[in-house]
Backbone as JSON, one array per atom type, in Angstrom:
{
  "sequence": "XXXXXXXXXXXXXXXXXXXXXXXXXXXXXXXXXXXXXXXXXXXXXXXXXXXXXXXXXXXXXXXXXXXXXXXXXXXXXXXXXXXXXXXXXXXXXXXXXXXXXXXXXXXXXXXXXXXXXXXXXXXXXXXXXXXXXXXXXXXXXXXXXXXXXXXXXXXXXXXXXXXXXXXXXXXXXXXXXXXXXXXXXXXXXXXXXXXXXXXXXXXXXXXXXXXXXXXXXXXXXXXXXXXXXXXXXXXXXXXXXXXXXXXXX",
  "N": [[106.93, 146.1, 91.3], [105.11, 143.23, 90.74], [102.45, 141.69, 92.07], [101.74, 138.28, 92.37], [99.49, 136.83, 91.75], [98.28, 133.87, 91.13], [99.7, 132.45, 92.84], [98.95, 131.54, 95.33], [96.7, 129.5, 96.38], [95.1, 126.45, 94.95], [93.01, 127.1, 93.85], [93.32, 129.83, 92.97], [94.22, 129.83, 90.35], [92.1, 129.29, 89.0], [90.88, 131.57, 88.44], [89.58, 133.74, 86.39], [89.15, 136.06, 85.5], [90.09, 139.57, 86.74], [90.93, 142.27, 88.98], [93.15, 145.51, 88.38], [95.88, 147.67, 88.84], [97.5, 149.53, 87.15], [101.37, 149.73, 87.15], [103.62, 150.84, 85.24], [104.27, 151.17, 82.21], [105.93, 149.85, 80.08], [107.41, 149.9, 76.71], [105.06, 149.03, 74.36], [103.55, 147.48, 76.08], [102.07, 146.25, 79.42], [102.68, 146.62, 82.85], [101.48, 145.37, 86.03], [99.61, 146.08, 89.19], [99.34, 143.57, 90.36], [98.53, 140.37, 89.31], [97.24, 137.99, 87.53], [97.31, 136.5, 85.15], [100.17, 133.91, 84.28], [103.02, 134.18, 83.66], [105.3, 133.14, 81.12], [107.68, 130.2, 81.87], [109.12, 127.53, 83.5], [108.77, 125.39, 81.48], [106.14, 125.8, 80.88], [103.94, 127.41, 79.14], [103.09, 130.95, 78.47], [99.62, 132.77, 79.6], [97.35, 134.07, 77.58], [95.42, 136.8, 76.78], [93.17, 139.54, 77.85], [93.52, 143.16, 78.48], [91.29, 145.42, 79.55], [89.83, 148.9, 79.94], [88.61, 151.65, 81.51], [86.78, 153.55, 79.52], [85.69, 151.94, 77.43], [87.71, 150.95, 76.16], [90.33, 148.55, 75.39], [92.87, 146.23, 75.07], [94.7, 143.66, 73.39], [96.34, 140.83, 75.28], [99.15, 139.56, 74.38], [101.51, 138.03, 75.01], [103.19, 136.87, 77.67], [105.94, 137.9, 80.08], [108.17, 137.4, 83.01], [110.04, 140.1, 84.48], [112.45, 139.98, 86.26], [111.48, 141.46, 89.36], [108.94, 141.79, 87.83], [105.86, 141.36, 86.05], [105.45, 141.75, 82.71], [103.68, 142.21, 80.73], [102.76, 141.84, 77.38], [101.46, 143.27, 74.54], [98.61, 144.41, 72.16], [96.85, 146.44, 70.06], [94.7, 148.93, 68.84], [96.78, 152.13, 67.79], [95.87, 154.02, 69.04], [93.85, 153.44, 70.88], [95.7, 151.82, 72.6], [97.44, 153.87, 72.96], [95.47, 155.21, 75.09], [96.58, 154.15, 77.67], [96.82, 154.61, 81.29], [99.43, 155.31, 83.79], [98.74, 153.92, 86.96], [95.54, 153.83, 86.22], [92.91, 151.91, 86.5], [92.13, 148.73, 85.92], [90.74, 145.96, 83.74], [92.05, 142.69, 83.89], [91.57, 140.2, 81.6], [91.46, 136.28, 81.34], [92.52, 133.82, 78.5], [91.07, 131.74, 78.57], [90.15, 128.48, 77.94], [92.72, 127.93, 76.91], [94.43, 128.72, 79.59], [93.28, 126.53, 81.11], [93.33, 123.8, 79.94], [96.61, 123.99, 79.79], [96.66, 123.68, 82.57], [95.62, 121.61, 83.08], [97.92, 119.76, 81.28], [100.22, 120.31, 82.78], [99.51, 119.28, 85.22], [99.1, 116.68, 84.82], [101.38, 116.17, 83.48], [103.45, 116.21, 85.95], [102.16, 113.78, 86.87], [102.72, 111.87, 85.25], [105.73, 112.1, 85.35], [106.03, 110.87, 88.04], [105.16, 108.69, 88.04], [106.24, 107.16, 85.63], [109.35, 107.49, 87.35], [108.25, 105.55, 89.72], [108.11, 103.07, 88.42], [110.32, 102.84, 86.56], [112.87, 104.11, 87.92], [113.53, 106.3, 86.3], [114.47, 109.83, 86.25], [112.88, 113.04, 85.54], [114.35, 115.33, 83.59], [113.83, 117.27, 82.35], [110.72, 119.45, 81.23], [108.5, 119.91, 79.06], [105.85, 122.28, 77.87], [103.19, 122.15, 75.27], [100.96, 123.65, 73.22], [98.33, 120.53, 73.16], [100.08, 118.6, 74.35], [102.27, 117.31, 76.05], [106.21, 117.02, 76.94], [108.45, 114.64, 78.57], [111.53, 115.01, 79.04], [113.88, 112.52, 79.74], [116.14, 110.65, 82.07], [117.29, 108.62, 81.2], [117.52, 105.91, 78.75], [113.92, 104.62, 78.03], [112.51, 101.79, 78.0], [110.52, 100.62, 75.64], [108.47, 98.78, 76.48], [107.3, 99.43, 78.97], [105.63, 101.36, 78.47], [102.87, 100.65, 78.22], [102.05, 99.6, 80.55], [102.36, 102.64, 81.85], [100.34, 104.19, 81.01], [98.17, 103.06, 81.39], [97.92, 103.54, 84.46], [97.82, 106.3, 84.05], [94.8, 106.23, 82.7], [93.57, 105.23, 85.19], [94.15, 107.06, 87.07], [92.59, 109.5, 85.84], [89.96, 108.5, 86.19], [90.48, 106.93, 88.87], [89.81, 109.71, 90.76], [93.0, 111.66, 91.59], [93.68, 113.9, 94.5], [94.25, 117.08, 93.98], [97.07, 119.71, 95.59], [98.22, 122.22, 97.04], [100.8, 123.42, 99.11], [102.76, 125.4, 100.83], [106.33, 125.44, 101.91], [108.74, 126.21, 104.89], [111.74, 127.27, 103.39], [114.23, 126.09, 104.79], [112.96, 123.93, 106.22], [112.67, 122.85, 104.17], [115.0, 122.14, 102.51], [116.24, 120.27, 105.03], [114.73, 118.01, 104.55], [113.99, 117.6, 101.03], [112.52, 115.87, 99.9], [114.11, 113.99, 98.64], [113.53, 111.79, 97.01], [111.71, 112.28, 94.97], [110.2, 112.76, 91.38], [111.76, 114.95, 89.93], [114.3, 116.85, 88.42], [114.97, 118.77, 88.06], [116.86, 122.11, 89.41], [116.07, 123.68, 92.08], [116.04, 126.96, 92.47], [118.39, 129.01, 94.4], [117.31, 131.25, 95.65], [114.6, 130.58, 95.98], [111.9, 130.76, 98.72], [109.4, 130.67, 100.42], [109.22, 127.78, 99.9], [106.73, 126.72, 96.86], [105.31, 123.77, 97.2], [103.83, 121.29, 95.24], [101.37, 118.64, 95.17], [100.16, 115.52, 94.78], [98.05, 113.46, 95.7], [99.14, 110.52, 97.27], [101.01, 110.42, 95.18], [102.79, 111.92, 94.39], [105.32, 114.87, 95.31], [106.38, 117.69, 94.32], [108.4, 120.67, 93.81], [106.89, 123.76, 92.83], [106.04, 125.93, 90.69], [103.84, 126.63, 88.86], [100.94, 126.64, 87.25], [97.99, 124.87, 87.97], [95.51, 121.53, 87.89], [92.85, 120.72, 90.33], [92.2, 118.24, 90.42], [92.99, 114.83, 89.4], [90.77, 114.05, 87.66], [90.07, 116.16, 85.88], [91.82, 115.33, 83.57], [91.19, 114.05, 82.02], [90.82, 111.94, 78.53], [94.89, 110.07, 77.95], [96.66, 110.02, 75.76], [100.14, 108.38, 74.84], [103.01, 108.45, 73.51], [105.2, 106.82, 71.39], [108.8, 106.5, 73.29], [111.14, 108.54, 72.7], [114.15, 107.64, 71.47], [117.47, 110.22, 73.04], [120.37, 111.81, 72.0], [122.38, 112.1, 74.12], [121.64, 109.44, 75.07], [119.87, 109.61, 76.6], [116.06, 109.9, 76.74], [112.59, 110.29, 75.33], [109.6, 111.05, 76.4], [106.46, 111.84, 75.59], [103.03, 112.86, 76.24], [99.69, 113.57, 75.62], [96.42, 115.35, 75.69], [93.54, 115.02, 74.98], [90.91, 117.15, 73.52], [88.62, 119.46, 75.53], [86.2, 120.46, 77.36], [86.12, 123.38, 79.36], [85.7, 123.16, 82.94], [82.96, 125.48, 83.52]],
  "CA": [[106.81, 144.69, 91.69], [103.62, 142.43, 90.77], [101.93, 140.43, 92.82], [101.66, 136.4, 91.98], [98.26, 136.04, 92.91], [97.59, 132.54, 90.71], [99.97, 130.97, 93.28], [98.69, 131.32, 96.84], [96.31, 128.39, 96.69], [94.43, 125.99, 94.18], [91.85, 127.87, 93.11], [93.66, 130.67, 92.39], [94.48, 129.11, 88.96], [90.87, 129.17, 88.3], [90.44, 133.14, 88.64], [89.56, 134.14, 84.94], [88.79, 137.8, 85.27], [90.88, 140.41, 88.02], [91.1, 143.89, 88.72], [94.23, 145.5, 89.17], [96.02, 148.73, 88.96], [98.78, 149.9, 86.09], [102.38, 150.38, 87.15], [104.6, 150.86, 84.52], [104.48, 151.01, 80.56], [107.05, 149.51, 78.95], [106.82, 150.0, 74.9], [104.17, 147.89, 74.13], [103.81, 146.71, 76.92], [101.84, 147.23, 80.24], [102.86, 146.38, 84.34], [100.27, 145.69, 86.83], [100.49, 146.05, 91.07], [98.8, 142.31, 90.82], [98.23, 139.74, 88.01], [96.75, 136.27, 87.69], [98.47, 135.89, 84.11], [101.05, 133.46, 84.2], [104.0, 134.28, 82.99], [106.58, 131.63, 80.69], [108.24, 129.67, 82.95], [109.42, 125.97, 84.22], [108.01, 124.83, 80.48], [104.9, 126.07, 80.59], [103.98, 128.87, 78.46], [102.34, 132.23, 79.23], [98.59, 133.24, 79.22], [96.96, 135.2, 76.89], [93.96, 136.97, 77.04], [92.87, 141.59, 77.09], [93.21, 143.93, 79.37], [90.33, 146.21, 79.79], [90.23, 150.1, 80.66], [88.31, 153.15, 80.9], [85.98, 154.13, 78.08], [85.36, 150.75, 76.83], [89.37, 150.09, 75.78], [90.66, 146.95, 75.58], [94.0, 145.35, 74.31], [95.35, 141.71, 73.58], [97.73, 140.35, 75.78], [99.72, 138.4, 73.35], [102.77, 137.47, 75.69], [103.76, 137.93, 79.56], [106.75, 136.96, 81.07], [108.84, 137.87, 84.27], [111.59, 140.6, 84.56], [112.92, 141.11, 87.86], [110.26, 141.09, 90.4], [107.83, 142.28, 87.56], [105.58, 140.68, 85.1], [105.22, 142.5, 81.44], [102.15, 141.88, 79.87], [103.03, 142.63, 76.36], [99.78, 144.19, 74.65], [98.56, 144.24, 70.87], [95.89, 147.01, 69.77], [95.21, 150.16, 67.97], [97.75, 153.28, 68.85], [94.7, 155.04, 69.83], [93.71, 152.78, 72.01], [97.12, 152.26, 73.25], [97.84, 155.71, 74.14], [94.91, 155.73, 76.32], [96.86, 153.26, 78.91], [97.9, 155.13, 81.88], [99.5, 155.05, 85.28], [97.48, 154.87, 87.74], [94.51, 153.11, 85.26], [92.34, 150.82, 87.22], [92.07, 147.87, 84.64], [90.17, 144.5, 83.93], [92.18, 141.46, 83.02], [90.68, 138.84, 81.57], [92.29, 135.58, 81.13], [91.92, 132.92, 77.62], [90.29, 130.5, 79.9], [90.9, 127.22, 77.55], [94.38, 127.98, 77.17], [94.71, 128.18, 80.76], [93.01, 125.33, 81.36], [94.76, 123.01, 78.9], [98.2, 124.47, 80.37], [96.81, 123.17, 84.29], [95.93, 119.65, 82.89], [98.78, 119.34, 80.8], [100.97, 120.72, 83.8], [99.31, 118.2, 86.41], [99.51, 115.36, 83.9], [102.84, 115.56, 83.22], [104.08, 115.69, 86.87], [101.55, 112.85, 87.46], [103.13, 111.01, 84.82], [107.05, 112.06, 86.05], [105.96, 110.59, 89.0], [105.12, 107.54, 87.68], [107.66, 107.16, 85.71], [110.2, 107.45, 88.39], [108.18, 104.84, 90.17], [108.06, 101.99, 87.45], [111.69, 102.69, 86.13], [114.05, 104.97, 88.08], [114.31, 107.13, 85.46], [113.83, 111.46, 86.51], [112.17, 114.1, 84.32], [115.08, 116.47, 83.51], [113.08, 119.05, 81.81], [109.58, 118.97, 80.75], [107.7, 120.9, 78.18], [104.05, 122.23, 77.76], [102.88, 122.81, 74.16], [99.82, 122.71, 72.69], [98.16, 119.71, 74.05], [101.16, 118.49, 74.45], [103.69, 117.68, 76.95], [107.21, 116.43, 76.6], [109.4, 115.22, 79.61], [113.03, 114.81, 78.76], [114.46, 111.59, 81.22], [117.8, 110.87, 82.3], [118.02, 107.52, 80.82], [116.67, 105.35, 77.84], [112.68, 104.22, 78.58], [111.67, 100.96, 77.38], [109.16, 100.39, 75.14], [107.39, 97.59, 77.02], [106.8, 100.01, 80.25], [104.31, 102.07, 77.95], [101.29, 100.26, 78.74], [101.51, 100.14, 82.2], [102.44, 104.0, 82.3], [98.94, 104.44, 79.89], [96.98, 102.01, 82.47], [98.67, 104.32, 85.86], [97.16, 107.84, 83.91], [94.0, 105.86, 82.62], [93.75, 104.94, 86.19], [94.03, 108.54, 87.31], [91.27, 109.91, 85.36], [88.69, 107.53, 86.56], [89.65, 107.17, 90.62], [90.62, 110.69, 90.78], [93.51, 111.83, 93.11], [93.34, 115.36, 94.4], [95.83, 118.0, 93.67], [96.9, 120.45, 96.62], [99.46, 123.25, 97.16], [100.86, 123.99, 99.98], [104.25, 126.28, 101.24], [107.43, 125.14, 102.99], [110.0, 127.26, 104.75], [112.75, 126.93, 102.43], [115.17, 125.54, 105.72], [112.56, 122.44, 106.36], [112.49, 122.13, 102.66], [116.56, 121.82, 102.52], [116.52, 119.25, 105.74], [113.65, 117.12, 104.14], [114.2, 118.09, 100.16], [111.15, 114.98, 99.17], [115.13, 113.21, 98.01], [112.52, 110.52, 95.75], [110.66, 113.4, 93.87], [110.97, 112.07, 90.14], [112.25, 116.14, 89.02], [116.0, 116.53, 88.53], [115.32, 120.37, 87.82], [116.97, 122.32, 90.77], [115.48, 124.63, 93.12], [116.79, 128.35, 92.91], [118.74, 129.45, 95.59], [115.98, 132.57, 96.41], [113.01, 130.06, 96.4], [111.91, 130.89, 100.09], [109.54, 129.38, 100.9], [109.11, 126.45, 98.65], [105.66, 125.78, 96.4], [104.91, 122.45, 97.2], [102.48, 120.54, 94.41], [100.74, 117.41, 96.05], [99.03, 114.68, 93.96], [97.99, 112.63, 96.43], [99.55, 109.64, 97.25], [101.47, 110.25, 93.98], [104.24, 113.15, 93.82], [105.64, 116.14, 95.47], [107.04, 118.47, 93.93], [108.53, 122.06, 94.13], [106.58, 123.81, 91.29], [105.08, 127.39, 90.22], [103.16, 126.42, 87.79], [99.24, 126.2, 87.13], [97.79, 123.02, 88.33], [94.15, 121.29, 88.02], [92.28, 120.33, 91.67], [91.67, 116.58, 91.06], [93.2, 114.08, 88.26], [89.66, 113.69, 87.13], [90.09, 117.21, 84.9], [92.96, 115.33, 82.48], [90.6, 113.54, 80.44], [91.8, 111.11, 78.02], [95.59, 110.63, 77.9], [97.64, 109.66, 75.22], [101.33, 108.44, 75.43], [103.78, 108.09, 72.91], [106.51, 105.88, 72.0], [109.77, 107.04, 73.41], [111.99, 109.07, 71.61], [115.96, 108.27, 72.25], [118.01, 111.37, 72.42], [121.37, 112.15, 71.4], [123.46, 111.38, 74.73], [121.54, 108.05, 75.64], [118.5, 110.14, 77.55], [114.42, 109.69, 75.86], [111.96, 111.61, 75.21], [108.44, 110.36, 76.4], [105.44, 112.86, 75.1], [101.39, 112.63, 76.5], [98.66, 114.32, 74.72], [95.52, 115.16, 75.72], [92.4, 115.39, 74.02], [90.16, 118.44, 73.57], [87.85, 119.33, 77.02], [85.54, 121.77, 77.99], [87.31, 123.71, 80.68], [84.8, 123.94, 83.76], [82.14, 126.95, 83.69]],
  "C": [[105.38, 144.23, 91.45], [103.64, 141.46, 91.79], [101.41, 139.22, 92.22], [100.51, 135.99, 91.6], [97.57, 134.76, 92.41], [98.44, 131.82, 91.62], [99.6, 130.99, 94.59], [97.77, 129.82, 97.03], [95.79, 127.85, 95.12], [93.68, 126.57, 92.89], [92.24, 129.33, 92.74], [93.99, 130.41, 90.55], [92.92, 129.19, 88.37], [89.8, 130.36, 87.68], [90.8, 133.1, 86.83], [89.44, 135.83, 84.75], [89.42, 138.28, 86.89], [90.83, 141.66, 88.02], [92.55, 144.25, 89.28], [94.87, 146.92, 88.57], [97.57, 148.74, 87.9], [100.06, 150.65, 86.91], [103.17, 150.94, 86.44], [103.97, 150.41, 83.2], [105.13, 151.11, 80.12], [106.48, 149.85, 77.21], [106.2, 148.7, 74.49], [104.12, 146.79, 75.29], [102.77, 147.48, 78.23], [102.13, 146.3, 82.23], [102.11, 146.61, 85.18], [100.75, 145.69, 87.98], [100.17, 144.36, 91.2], [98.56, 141.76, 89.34], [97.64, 138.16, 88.4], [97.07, 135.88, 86.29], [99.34, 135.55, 84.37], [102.01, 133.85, 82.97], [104.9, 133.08, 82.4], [107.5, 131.21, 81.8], [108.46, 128.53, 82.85], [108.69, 125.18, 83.36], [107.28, 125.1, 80.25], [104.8, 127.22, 80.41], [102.87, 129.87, 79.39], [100.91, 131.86, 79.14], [98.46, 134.09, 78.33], [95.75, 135.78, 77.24], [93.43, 138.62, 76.78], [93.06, 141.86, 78.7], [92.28, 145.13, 79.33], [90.26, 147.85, 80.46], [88.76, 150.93, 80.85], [87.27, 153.34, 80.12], [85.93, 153.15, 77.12], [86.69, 150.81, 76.06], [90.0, 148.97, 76.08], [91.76, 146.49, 74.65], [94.03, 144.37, 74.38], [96.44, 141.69, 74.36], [98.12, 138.99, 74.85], [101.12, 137.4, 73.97], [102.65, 137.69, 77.37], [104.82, 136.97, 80.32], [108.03, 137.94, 82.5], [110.15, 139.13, 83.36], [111.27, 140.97, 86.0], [111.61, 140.23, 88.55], [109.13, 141.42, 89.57], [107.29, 141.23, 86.28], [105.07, 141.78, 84.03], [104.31, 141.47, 80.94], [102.44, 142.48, 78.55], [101.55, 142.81, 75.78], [99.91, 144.26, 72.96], [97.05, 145.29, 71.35], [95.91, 148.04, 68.72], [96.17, 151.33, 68.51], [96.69, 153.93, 69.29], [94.49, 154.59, 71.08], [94.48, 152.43, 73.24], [97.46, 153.07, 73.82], [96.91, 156.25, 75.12], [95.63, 154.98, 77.68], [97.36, 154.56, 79.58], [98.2, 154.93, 83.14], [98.92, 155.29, 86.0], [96.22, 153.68, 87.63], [94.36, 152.19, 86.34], [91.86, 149.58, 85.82], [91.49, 146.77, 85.53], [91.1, 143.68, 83.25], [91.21, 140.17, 83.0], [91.48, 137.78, 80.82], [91.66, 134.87, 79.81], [91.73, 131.98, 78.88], [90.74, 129.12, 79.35], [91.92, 127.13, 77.83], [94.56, 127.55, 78.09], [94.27, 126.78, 81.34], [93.77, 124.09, 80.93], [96.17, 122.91, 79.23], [97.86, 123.47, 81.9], [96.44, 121.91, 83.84], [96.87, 119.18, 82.64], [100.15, 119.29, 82.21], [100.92, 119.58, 85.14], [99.93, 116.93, 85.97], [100.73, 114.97, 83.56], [103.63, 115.26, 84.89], [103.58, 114.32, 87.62], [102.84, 111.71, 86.47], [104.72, 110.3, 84.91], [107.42, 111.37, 87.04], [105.87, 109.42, 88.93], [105.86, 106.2, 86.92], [108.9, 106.37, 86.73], [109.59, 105.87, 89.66], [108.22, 103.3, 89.69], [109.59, 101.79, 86.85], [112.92, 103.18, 86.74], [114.25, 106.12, 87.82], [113.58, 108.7, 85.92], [113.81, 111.86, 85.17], [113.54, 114.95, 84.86], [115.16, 117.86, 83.03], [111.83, 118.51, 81.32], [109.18, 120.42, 80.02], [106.29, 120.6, 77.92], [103.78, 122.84, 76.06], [101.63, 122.65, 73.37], [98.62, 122.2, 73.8], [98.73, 118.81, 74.31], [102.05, 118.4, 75.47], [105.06, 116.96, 76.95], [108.0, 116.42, 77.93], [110.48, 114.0, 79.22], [113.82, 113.82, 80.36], [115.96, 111.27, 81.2], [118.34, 109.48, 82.02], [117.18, 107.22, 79.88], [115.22, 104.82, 78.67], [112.13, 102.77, 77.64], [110.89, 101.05, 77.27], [108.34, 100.03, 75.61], [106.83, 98.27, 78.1], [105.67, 101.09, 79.57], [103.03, 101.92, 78.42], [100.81, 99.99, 80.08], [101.68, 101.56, 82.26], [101.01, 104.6, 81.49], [98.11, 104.16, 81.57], [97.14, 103.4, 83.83], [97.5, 106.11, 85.32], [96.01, 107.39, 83.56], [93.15, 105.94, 83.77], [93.15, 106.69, 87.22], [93.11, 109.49, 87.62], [90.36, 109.49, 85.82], [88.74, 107.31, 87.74], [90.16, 108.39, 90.94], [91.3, 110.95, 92.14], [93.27, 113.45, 93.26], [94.92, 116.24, 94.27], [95.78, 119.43, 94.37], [98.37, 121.3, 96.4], [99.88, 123.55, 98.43], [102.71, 124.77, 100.55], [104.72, 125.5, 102.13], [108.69, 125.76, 103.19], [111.27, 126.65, 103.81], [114.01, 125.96, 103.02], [114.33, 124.44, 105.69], [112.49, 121.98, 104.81], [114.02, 121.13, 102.53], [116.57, 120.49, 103.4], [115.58, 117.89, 104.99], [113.12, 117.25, 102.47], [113.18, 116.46, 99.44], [112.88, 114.23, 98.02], [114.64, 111.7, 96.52], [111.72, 111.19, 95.17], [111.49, 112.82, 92.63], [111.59, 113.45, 89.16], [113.67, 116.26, 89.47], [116.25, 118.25, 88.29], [115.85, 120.92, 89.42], [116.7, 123.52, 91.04], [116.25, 126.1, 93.37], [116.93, 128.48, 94.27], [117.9, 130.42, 96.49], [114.9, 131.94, 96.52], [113.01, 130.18, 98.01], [110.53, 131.44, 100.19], [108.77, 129.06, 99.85], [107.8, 126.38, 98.24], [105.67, 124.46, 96.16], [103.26, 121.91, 96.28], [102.6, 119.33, 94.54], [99.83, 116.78, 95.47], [98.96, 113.79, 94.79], [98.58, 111.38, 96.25], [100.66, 109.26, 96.16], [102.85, 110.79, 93.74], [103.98, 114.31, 94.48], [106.34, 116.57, 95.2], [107.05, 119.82, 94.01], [107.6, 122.39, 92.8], [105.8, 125.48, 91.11], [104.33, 127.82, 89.4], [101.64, 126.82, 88.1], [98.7, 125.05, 87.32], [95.76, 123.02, 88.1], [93.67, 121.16, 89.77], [92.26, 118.85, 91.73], [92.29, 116.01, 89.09], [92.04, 113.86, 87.36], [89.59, 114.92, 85.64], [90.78, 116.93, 83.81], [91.93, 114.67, 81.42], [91.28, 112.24, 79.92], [93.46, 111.14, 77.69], [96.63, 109.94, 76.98], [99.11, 109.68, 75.33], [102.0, 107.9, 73.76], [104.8, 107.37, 72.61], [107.49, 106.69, 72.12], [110.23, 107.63, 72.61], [113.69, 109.02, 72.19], [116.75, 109.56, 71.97], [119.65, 111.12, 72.79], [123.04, 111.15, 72.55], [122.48, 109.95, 75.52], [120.44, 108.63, 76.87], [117.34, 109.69, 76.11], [113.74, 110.96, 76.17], [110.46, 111.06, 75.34], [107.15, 111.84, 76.17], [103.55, 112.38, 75.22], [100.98, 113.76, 75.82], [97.01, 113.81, 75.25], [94.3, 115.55, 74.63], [91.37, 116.62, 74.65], [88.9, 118.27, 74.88], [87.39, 120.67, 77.44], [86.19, 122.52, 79.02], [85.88, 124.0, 81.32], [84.13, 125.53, 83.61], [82.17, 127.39, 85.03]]
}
């Protein structure tokens, strides 16, 4: 079993380097007791970044995503190097830091913008995707054109009086009696979530979420919006893009 540890609070998302102990080696592959690599998930892709050993050894993590209760870190190096991993191994990860970064703007930004959305038209995010700088969220009805420039102005807006962005847990029973019924996400809540990650843009949107998040709207930067895209059964396709950004030192 790994431990989570980018979701207990905020600033866990911000942890770039960890220490942590080797369970399991899958083929090409290696299992830690603890991780702060995000794994693929709820749209948003993995981390990348090395894991560190021993006698100055060091692999790429090129992938990592869940099985079970565990997260696989898949691993790129030489076999030499490789065959030194072992159980046991006290290791350094170290995270791509942009990447991650880029992933918790894009990630905030889009539920800021779901949120907004939902407050200007009705319409819920029924899936959203992170790519790139890039995010795509799939709505449950057509989006007029003309609501563009106020949904620009609303994330413009954003950036410049920043709101803050908070996490906090709810038993999974007060979640059920009090389920935030005006959240603009239409994705639904596994039956084993217990207890609920709550992500809190002030005044803006709560949502369940396990993602990577920024601390304050002020981190999105500039935010481009696209024109709709209609899809197939009479749903859109609205797509923001941010522009390139130092990620905090």
């Amino acid at each position: 079993m790994t431990e989570l540890a980018y979701l207990a609070t905020i600033s866990d998302a911000y942890v770039r380097s960890f220490r942590a102990r080797v369970v399991a080696l899958p083929p090409g592959a290696v299992v830690l007791d603890r991780t702060f690599f995000y794994p693929t998930g709820g749209g948003q892709p993995s981390d990348r970044g090395t894991i560190a050993f021993e006698g100055d050894g060091s692999v790429e993590v090129v992938d990592v995503s869940k099985a079970g209760p565990s997260v696989v870190h898949r691993v790129k190096g030489p076999a030499a190097t490789l065959a030194r991993l072992a159980l046991g191994a006290e290791v350094e990860g170290a995270i791509d830091w942009p990447r991650r970064h880029l992933h918790m703007r894009l990630h905030s930004a889009q539920h800021l913008l779901s949120a907004r959305v939902f407050a200007r038209t009705g319409l819920r995010t029924r899936k959203a995707n992170l790519s790139g700088n890039r995010a795509t969220l799939d709505l449950d009805g057509a989006l007029a054109p003309g609501v563009l420039e106020p949904l620009a102005g609303d994330m413009a807006r954003a950036a410049e009086d920043p709101l803050e962005v908070r996490i906090r847990y709810v038993p999974r029973a007060e979640w059920d009696r009090n389920p935030a019924s005006e959240r603009s996400g239409l994705v639904p809540l596994p039956a084993q979530v217990d207890p609920v990650r709550v992500v809190e843009i002030e005044g803006a949107d709560v949502c369940p979420c396990g993602g990577t998040h920024v601390r304050s709207t002020a981190e999105f930067g500039p935010v481009t919006l696209a024109p709709p895209l209609p899809l197939p059964d009479g749903a859109s396709r609205l797509a923001l893009t941010l522009e390139a950004s130092a990620p905090p030192g």
